[in-house]
N, C-alpha and C positions, 0 to 999 in steps of 0.2 A: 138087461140092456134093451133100450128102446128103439122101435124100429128106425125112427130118425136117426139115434147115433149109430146103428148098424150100418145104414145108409150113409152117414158122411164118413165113417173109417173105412167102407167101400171103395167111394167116391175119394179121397186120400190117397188112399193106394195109390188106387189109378192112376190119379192127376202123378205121381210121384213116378210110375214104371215110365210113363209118357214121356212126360219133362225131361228126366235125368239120363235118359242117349242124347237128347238134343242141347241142354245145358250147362250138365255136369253137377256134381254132385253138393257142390256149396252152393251154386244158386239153387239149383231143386229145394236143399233145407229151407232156403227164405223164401221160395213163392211158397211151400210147405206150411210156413211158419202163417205168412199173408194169408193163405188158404185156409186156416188153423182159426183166424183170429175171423174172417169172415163167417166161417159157418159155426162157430160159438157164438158168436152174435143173432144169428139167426135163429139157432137154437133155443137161446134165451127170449127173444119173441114168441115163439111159437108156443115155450113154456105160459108165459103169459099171457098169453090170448087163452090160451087151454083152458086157466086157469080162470080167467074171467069168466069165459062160456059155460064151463061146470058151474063155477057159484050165481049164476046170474041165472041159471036154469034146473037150480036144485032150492034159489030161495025166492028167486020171481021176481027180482031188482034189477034195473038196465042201469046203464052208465051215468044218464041224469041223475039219480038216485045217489049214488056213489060219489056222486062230484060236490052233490047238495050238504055234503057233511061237511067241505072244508070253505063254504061260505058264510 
């Protein structure tokens, strides 16, 4: 497991013990749910920035280079 996802099922919890004395236990699931879809989205950025920065700094190609194939 990666430290970001250790990080957001952390941060999950939390937000979940918090929420749910003050909202109850069906909307805790759907801010849960909103919480869920926000930081998979995030996640998925992060994946691909990563991902960029590794290969752009393992083969010497910046983003102009990349872009120059699909014109």
């Amino acid at each position: 497991m990666s430290v970001l996802a250790l990080v957001t099922v952390i941060a999950e919890i939390g937000f979940q013990a918090l929420l749910e004395p003050l909202i109850g236990l069906p909307s805790t699931r759907a801010a849960s749910w909103i919480f869920g879809v926000l930081t998979d989205a995030f996640y998925g950025v992060v994946v691909v920035v990563t991902y960029y920065d590794l290969r752009a700094a393992k083969e010497g190609i910046d983003i102009e280079q990349i872009i120059a194939v699909f014109d």
